[in-house]
C-alpha positions as CSV (number, residue, x, y, z in Angstrom):
1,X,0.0,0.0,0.0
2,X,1.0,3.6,-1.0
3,X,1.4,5.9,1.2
4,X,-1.5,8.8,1.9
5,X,0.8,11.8,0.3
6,X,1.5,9.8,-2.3
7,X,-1.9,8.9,-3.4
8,X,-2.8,12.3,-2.5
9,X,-0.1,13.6,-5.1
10,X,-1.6,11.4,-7.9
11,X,-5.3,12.5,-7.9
12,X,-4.1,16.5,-8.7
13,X,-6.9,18.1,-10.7
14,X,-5.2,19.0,-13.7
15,X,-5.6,22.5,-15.6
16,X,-8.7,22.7,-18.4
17,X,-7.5,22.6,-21.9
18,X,-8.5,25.8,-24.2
19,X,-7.8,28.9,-26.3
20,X,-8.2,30.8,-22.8
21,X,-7.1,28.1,-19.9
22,X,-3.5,29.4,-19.7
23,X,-3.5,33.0,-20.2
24,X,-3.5,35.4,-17.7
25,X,-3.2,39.0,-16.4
26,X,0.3,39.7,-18.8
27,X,-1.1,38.1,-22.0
28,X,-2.0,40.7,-24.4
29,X,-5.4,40.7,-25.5
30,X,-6.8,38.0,-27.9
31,X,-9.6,36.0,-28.7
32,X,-10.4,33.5,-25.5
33,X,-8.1,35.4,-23.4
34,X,-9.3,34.9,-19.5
35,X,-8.3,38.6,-17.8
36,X,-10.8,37.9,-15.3
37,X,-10.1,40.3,-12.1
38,X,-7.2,42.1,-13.9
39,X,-5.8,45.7,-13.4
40,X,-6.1,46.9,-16.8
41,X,-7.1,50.6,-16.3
42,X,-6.2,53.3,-19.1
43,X,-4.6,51.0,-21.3
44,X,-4.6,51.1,-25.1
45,X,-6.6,48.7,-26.4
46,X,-7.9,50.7,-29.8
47,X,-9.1,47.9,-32.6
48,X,-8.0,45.2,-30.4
49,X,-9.6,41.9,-30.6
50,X,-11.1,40.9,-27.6
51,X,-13.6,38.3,-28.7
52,X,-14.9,35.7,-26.6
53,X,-12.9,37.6,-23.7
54,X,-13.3,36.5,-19.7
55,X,-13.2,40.1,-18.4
56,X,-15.3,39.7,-15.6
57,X,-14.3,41.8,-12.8
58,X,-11.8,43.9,-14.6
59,X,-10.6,47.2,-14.2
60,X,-10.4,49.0,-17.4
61,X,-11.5,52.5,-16.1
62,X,-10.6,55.3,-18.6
63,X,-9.7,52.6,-21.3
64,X,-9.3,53.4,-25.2
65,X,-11.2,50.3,-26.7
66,X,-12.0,52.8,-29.3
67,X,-13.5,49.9,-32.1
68,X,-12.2,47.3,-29.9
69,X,-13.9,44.1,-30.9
70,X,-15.6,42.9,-28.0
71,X,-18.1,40.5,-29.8
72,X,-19.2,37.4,-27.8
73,X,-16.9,38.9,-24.6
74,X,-18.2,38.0,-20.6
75,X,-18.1,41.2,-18.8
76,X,-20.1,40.7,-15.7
77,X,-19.2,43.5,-13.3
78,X,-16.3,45.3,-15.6
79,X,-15.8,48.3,-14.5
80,X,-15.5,50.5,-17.3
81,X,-15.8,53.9,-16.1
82,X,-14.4,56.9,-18.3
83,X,-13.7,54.3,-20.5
84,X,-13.6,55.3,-24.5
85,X,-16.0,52.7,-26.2
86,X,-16.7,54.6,-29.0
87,X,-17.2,52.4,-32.3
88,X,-17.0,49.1,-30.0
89,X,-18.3,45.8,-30.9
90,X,-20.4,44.7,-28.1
91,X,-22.7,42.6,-30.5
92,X,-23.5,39.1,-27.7
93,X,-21.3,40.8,-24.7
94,X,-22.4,39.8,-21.4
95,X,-22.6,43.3,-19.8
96,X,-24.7,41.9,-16.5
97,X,-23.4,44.1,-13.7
98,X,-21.2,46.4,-16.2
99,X,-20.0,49.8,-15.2
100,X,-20.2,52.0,-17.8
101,X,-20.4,55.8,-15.9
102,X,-19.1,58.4,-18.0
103,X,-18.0,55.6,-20.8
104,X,-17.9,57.2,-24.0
105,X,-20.3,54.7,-26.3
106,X,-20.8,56.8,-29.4
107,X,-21.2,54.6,-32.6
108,X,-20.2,51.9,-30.5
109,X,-22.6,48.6,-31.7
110,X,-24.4,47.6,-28.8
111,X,-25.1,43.6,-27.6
112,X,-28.3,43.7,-28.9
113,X,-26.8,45.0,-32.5
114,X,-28.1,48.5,-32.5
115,X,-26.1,51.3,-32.7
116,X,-25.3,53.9,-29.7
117,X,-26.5,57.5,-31.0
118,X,-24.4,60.4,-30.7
119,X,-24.3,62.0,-27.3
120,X,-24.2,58.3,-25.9
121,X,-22.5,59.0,-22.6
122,X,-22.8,56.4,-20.0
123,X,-25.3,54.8,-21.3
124,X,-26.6,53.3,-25.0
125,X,-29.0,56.1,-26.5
126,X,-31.2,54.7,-29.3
């Protein structure tokens, strides 16, 4: 018979497999990336692609995602205050929870697939 630590040592749950299972906080962005919880405020993220992103939980306060493709992207709870969204994809986002106070969202395409009017400040305008 084994002993305990050993059998302990041979049951570890191993990491999941995917496009997003190994990246972290210092990956650049990129399709499947997980930045889930990340400090990311005021970075320059203009026409990045950011599809299918996990950025629930992250900071990206005063932000340039100026046409930033954020298509298909879970961001429960990102706070995105002050953050330049104008031109965004955000066509099948999860925004649940989103912060968006004094986000710039002019011409930015909206989850739903319509377009934020001019003067969108904060909020989506029809």
């Amino acid at each position: 018979m084994l002993p305990s630590r050993v059998s302990w040592m041979l049951f570890l749950p191993l990491p999941a497999a995917g496009p997003g299972a190994l990246a972290a906080c210092p990956d650049p962005p990129g399709m499947g990336v997980d930045w889930r919880g990340c400090d990311k405020r005021g970075l320059d993220l203009e026409g990045a692609d950011m599809r299918a992103m996990n950025l629930e939980h992250t900071n990206l306060m005063g932000a340039n995602l100026f046409r930033a493709d954020l298509r298909e992207s879970y961001m429960w709870s990102t706070y995105l205050w002050e953050a330049n969204l104008a031109g965004a994809d955000l066509r099948g986002a999860r925004l649940d929870g989103a912060y968006f106070r004094g986000a710039w969202l002019e011409g930015a395409r909206w989850q739903d697939g319509r377009v934020c009017a001019t003067g969108s400040y904060g909020e989506c305008l029809d």
